[in-house]
C-alpha positions in Angstrom: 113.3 102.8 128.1 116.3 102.0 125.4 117.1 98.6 125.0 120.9 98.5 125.3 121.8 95.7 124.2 119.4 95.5 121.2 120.4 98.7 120.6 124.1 97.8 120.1 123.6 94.7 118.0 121.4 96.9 116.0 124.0 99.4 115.6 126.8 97.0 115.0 125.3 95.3 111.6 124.2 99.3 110.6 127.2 100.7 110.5 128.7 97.4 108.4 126.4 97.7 105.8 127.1 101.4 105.7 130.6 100.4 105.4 129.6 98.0 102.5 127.4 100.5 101.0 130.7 103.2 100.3 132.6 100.7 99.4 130.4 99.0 96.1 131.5 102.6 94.5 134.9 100.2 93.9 132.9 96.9 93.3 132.9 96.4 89.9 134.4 99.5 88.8 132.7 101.3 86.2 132.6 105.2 85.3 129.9 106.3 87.8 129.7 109.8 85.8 127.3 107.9 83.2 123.7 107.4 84.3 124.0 103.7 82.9 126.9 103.2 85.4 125.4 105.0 88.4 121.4 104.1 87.7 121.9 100.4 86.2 125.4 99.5 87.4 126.4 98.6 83.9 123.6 96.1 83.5 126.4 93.9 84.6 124.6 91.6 87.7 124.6 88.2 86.8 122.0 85.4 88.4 123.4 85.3 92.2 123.2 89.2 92.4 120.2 89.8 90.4 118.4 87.5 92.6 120.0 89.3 96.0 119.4 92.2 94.4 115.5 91.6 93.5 114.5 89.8 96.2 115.9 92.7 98.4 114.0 95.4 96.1 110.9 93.0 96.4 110.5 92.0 99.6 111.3 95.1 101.7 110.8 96.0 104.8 107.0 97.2 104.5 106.6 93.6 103.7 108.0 92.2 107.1 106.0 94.6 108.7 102.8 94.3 106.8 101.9 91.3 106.0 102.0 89.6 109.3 100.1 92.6 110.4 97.4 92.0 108.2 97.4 88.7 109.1 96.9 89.3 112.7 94.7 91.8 111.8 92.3 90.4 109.2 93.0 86.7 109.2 93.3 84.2 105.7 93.0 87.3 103.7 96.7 88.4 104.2 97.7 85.4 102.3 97.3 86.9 99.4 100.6 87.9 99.3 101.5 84.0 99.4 100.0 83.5 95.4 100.4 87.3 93.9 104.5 86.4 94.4 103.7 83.3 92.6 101.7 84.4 90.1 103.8 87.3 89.0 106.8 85.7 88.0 105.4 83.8 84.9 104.7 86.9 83.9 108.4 87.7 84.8 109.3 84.7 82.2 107.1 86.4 79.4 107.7 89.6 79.4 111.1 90.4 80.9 113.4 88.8 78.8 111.8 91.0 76.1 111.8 94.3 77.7 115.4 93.6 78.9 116.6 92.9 75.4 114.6 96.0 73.6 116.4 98.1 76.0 119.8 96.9 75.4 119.1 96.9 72.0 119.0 100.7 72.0 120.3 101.4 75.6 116.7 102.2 77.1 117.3 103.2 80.7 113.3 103.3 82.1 110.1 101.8 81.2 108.9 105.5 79.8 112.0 105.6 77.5 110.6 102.2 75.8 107.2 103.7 75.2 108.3 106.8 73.8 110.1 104.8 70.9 107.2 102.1 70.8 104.3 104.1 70.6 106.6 107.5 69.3 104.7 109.8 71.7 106.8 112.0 74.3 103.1 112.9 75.9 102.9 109.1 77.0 106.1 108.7 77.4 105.9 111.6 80.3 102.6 109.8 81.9 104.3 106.9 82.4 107.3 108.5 84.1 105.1 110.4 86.1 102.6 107.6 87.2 105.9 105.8 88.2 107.3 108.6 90.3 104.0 109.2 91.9 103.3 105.5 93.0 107.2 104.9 94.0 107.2 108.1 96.6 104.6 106.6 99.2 106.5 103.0 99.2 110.2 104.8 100.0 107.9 106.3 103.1 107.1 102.9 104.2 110.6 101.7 103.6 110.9 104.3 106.5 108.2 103.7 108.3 109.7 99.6 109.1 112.4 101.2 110.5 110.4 103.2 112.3 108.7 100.4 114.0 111.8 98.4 114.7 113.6 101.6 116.5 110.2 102.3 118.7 110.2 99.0 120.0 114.2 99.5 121.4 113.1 102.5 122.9 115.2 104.9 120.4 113.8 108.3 119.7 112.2 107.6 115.9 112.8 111.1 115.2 116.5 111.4 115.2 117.2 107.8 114.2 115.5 108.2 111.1 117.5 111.0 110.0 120.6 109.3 110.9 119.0 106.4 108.4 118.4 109.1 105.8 121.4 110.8 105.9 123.9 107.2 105.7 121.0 106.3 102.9 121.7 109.1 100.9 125.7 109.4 101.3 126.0 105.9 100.1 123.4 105.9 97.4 125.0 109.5 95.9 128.3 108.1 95.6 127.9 104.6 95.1 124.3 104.1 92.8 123.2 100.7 92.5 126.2 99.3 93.4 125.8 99.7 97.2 121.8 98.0 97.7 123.2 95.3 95.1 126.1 94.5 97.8 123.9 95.0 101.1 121.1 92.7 99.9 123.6 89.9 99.9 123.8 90.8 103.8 120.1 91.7 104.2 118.7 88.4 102.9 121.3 85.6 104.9 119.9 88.1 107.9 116.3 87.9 106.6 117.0 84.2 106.3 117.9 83.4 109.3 115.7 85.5 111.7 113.2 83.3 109.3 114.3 80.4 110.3 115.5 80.7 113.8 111.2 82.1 114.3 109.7 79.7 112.7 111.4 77.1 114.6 111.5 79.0 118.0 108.2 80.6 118.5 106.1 77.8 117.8 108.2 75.5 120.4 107.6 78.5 122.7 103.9 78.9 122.0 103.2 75.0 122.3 103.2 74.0 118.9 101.1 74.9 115.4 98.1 73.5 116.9 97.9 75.9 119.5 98.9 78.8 116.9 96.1 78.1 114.9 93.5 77.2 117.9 94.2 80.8 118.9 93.7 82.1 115.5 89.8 80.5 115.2 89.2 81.9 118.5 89.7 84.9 117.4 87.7 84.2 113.9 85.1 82.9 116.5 85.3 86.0 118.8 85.2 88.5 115.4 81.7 87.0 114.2 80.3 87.4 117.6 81.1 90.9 117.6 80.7 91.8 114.5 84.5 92.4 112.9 86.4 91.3 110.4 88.8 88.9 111.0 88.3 85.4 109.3 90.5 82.2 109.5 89.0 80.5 106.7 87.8 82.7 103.5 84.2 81.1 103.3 81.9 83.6 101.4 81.8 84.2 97.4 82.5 87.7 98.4 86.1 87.3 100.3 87.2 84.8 97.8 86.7 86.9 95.1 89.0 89.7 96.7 91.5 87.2 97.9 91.9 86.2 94.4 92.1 89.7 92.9 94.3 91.2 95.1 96.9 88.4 94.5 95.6 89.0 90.4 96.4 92.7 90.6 99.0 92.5 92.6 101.2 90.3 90.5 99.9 92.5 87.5 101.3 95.5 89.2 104.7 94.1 91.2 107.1 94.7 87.7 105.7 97.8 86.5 107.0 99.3 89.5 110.1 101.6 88.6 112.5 100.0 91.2 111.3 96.4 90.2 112.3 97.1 86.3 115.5 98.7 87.6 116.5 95.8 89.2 115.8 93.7 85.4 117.7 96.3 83.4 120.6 95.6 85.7 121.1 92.0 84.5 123.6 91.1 81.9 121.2 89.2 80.0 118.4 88.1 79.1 119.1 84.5 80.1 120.0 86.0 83.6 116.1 87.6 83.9 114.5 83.8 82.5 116.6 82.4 85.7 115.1 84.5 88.4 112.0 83.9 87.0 112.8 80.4 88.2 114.4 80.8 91.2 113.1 84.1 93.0 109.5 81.7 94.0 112.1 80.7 96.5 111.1 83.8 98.8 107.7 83.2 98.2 108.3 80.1 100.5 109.9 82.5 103.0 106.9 84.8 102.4 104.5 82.8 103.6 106.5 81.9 106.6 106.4 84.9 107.3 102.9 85.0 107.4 102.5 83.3 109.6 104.0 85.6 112.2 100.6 87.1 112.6 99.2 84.0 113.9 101.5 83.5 116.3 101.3 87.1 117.2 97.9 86.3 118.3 98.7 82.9 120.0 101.2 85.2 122.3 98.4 87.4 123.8 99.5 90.3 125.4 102.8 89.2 125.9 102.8 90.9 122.1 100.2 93.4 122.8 102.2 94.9 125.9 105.2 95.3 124.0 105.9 99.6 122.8 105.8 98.8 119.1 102.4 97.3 119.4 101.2 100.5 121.4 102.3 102.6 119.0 101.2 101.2 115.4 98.8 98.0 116.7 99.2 95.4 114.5 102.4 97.3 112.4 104.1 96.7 115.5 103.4 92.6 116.0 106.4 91.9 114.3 109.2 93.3 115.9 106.8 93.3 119.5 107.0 89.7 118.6 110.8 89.3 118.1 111.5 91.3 121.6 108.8 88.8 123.6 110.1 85.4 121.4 113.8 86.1 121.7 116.4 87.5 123.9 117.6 91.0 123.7 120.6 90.1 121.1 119.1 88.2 118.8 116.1 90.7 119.1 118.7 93.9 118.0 119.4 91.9 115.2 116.4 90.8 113.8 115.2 94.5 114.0 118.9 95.0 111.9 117.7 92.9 109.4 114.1 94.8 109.3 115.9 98.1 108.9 118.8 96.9 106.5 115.5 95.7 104.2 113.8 99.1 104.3 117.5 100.3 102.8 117.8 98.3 99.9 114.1 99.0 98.2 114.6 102.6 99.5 117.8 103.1 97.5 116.6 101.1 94.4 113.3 103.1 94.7 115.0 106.5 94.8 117.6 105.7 91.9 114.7 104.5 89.6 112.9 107.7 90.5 116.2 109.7 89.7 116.4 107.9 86.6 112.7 108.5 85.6 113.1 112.1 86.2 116.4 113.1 84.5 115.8 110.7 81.7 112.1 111.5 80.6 111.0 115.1 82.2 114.2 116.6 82.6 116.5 115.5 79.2 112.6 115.1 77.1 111.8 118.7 78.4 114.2 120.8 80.0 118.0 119.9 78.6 117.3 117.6 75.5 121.6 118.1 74.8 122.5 118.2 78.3 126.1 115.6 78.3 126.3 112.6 80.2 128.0 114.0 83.0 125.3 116.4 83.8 122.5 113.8 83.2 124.1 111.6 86.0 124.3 114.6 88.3 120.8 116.1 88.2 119.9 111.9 88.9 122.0 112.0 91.7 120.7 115.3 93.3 117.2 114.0 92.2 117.4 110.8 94.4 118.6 113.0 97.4 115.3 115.1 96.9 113.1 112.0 96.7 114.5 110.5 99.7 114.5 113.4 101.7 110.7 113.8 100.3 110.5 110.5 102.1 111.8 111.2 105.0 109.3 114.3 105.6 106.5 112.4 104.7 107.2 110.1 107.5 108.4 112.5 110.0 104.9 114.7 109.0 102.5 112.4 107.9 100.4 109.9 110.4 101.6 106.2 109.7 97.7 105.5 108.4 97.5 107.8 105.8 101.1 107.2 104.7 99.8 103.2 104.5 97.1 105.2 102.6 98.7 106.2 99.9 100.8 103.1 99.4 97.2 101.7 98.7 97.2 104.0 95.9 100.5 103.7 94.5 99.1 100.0 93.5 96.0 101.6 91.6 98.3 104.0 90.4 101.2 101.6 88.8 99.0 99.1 87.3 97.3 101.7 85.0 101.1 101.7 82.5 99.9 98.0 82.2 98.8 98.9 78.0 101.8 100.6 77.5 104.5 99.4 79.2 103.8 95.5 79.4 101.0 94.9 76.2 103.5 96.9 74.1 106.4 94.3 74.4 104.1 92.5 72.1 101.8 94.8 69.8 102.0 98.5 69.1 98.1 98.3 68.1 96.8 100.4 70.9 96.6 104.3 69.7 98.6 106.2 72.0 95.7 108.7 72.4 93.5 105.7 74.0 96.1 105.2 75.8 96.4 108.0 77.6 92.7 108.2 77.3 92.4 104.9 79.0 95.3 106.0 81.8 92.6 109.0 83.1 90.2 106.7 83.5 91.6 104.1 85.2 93.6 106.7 87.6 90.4 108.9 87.9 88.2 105.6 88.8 90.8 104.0 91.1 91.6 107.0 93.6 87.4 107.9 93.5 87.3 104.5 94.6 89.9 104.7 97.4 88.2 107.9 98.5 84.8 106.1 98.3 86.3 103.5 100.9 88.0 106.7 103.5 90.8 104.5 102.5 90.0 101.5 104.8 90.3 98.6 102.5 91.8 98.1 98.9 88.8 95.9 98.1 85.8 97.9 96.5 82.1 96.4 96.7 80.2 97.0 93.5 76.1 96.1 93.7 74.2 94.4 91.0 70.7 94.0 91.8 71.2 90.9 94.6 74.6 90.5 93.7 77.5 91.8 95.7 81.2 91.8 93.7 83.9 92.9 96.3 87.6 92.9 94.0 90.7 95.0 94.2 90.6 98.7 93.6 93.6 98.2 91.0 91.2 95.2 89.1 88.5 97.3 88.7 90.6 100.5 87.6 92.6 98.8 85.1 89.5 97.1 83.2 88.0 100.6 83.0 91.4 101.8 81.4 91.8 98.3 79.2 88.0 99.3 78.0 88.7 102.7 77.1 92.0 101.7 75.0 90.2 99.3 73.2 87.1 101.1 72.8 88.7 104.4 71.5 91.9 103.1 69.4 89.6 102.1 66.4 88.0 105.3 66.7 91.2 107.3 66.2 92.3 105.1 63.8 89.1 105.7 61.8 89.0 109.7 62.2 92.5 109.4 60.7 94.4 110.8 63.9 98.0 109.7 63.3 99.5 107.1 65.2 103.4 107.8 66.3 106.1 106.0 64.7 108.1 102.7 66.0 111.7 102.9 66.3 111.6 99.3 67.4 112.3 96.5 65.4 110.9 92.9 66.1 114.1 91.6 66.7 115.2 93.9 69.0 112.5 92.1 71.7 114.7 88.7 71.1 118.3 89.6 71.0 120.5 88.4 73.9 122.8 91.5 73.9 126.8 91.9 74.0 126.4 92.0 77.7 125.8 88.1 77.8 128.2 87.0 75.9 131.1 86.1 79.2 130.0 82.7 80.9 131.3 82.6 83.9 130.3 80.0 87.0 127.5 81.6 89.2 129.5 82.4 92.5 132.3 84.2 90.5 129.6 87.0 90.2 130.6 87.9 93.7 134.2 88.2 93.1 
C-alpha cells in the first residue's frame, strides 16, 4: 500500500533538487564544451563546496543504508566505518595537496593521466583507468539500490521509480556536469543533518533510553553464541580484532583512490582548499558513527522494524528507512527517505562523470582519437556517463541486491591495487612500471580468488598457520601480494636492463599552489 503522504514529501524535495540540478549549468558559468569545465567544474570549489561536495561523494546513500545494516546485523564489527573515515584523511593531508598541484601543474584531469607522465607508460596508464571504471560501476548500482530501499518501504513500484531517478539523474548530469551534485549536496547534507539529529534524539526517547538500546543489543550478542551466529557486541577474540582493524586499515587506503573521490580533489581551487578538508571533513565521521548506531536501535525496536515492507524485502538493508517509518510520522518519514535518495544522486553523478572522464581521457583520446578537439572530448564524456549510469540502472533492475552488494565488495579489492602507482608515485618514481603492472595482476588475481573462496559472504579472509588463525580484509591481503611483487621484481628489471619510462614531472610541480588559488575571498562567498 503507497504511503501518500511520505510519498508527497518525498516527491516535493525531488523535484527541487532536480530543479537545482538544471540550474548549476548557470552557477558559476564556465564553457561546459571543455571536459575541464563539464568533468572538474573549473577546479573552481573553494572550502564550503568542496567539503559539501565530498562529504556528499563520500558518504552516499549505500552508506545510510549499510552501515546500520551491518550493525544490526553483525554487531561492534560495523564500526569499522567509525576509524577507516578517521584514518583516511591524514592520508588526505599527505598526499592530496600533491596530487592536486601536479595536476594543475600540467592540467591532469584523472589519476591514470598522472601515472602515464610519472611512470611514462600508456600500458599503466590504461590499468589504472580501467581498474577505476571497473570498481566505480558496482558502487553507482548501490547508489541505486538506497533508493530502492527507501521507495519499497512507501509502497512505490521500485521498478518505474527508478527509471524516473535515472532519467532526471542523467538529464541534469548531461547538461550541467559537476556543477549540479556540487549544488544538491549543499541540500543533501542540511537534510542528512537533520534526519541525524532529529533520530538520535527521537528514537532513543521512544525506545527508553541508550540503556535499553544497548541491553537489547547484548541480548542479541547473548542469543547469537547460544545458537551459533555471528553477531557480537563487544569484539573479544584476536581474530575479530584483527579484521576490525584492517578493514578500517584498507578501507582508508582505498577511500581516495576511488575515481569520484579524486574528482571531487581536482575540483578545488587549491591546494590550501584540499589541506582544509583534510581538517574539517572528520566532522562527518561524528555523524557516521551516529549513524551507526541506527542498527542498535533497530534491534531495540523489535518487530515494530522487522514488520515494516523494507525490512521484508532486503532484511537488515531495509532497518533504516523500516526504522524511520516506525520512529517517525509519515511526513518527516517522506523526507528522511528524500534525503536517502538525494544522497544516492550526488555519488551517482560524481561516480558517472569520473568514469566519463576516465574513459574519454585515457582509453578513448590514449587509443582511439589521440587529436580529437576539445569539443568532441567533452561529448563522448558526456554520452559515456549516460552509458554508465544506464549500465547502473540495469544492473539493479537485473541483478539480485546480494550479488550487486557482492561486487561492491570487490570494487574495494579492486581500487586499492593503483595504491603503487597512483598514491607511492606522488613521492618516488622508483617502482618499474613493469612490476607495477606485474604487481597489479597479482593483487587483482589474489583478491577476487579470495572473494570467490568466501561465495562472497564476508570481506574478511582467514588464512591458517599451523595453530594460528589470521582473519584480515580481502583488500589487506591483496595489496601486500601486489606491494611484494613491485618490490620484488623492480630491481630485477632494472638489472636485466628493461627500460624504465620517462618522467615528465618535475619535483616542484608536487608543491606549487597553482594560478587557481590566488583570489582570497571569505568562505561563504563561495556560494554566491
Amino acid at each position: 500500500m503507497v504511503n501518500v503522504v511520505a510519498l508527497s514529501v518525498f516527491i516535493v524535495f525531488f523535484i527541487l533538487v532536480t530543479v537545482l540540478g538544471f540550474v548549476a549549468a548557470r552557477w558559476r558559468r564556465g564553457d561546459l564544451s571543455l571536459l575541464n569545465e563539464w568533468g572538474l567544474a573549473g577546479r573552481r570549489f573553494g572550502t564550503v563546496i568542496t567539503w559539501f561536495l565530498l562529504g556528499g561523494d563520500l558518504y552516499t546513500a549505500y552508506t545510510f543504508v549499510a552501515v546500520p545494516g551491518l550493525m544490526f546485523n553483525s554487531g561492534a564489527t560495523g564500526f569499522f566505518a567509525v576509524p577507516y573515515t578517521i584514518v583516511a584523511y591524514p592520508l588526505v593531508y599527505l598526499l592530496m595537496p600533491r596530487f592536486w598541484s601536479v595536476a594543475k601543474k600540467h592540467g591532469y584531469i584523472t589519476a591514470s593521466d598522472f601515472v602515464r607522465d610519472r611512470f611514462g607508460s600508456s600500458t599503466l596508464a590504461l590499468v589504472v583507468a580501467f581498474t577505476g571504471i571497473l570498481a566505480t560501476m558496482p558502487y553507482i548500482a548501490l547508489q541505486m539500490f538506497g533508493i530502492e530501499v527507501s521507495i519499497a518501504q512507501m509502497g512505490v513500484p521500485v521498478e518505474a521509480a527508478l527509471i524516473i531517478a535515472f532519467l532526471i539523474l542523467a538529464a541534469y548530469t548531461y547538461t550541467s556536469g559537476l556543477r549540479a551534485p556540487a549544488m544538491i549536496a549543499l541540500v543533501k547534507d542540511l537534510m542528512i543533518f537533520t534526519v541525524m539529529i532529529v533520530a538520535i534524539i527521537v528514537i532513543p526517547i521512544k525506545l527508553g533510553g541508550f540503556d535499553h538500546i544497548f541491553a537489547a543489543a547484548h541480548t542479541k550478542h547473548l542469543n547469537a553464541i547460544a545458537q551459533g551466529t555471528t553477531f557480537r557486541d563487544l569484539l573479544t577474540t584476536p581474530q575479530a580484532q584483527m579484521a576490525y582493524a584492517t578493514l578500517a586499515l584498507g578501507s582508508a587506503l582505498a577511500l581516495f583512490l576511488y575515481p569520484h573521490a579524486m574528482t571531487g580533489v581536482l575540483s578545488s581551487s587549491s591546494r590550501q582548499v584540499v589541506k582544509r578538508n583534510a581538517a574539517l571533513l572528520p566532522l562527518y565521521s561524528l555523524m557516521l558513527g551516529l549513524l551507526a548506531l541506527l542498527g542498535y536501535m533497530a534491534i531495540a525496536a523489535g518487530t515494530g522494524v522487522t514488520s515494516q515492507p523494507a525490512f521484508h524485502s532486503y532484511k537488515a538493508n531495509g532497518a533504516v528507512p523500516s526504522l524511520m517509518s516506525w520512529a517517525f510520522p509519515d511526513w518527516f518519514a517522506g523526507f528522511a527517505f528524500a534525503a536517502i535518495s538525494i544522497g544516492a544522486l550526488v555519488p551517482a553523478a560524481v561516480m558517472s562523470i569520473a568514469a566519463a572522464n576516465l574513459f574519454t581521457r585515457n582509453i578513448y583520446k590514449e587509443y582511439f582519437r589521440p587529436n580529437c578537439s576539445d569539443r568532441e572530448e567533452s561529448t563522448v564524456a558526456k554520452v559515456v556517463s549516460l552509458v554508465v549510469k544506464f549500465g547502473a540502472l540495469l544492473f539493479i533492475l537485473l541483478v539480485p541486491a546480494t550479488d550487486i552488494i557482492n561486487f561492491q565488495l570487490l570494487g574495494g579489492v579492486w581500487i586499492i591495487q593503483t595504491l603503487p602507482p597512483v598514491f607511492l608515485g606522488l613521492y618516488t618514481n622508483w617502482m618499474h612500471r613493469w612490476a607495477m603492472i606485474i604487481g597489479w595482476v597479482g593483487g587483482m588475481v589474489t583478491g577476487t580468488w579470495m572473494a570467490v573462496a568466501n561465495n562472497f559472504a564476508s570481506s574478511v579472509f582467514t588464512i591458517s598457520l599451523g595453530n594460528v588463525k589470521i582473519a584480515a580484509y580481502i583488500a589487506v591481503y591483496s595489496l601486500l601480494v601486489n606491494l611484494v611483487l613491485t618490490l620484488i621484481l623492480t630491481p630485477v628489471f632494472r638489472a636485466l636492463g628493461v627500460p624504465s619510462g620517462k618522467d615528465n614531472t618535475q619535483p616542484a610541480d608536487y608543491e606549487e599552489e597553482g594560478l587557481a588559488a590566488l583570489p582570497k575571498e571569505p568562505l561563504m562567498e563561495e556560494l554566491a
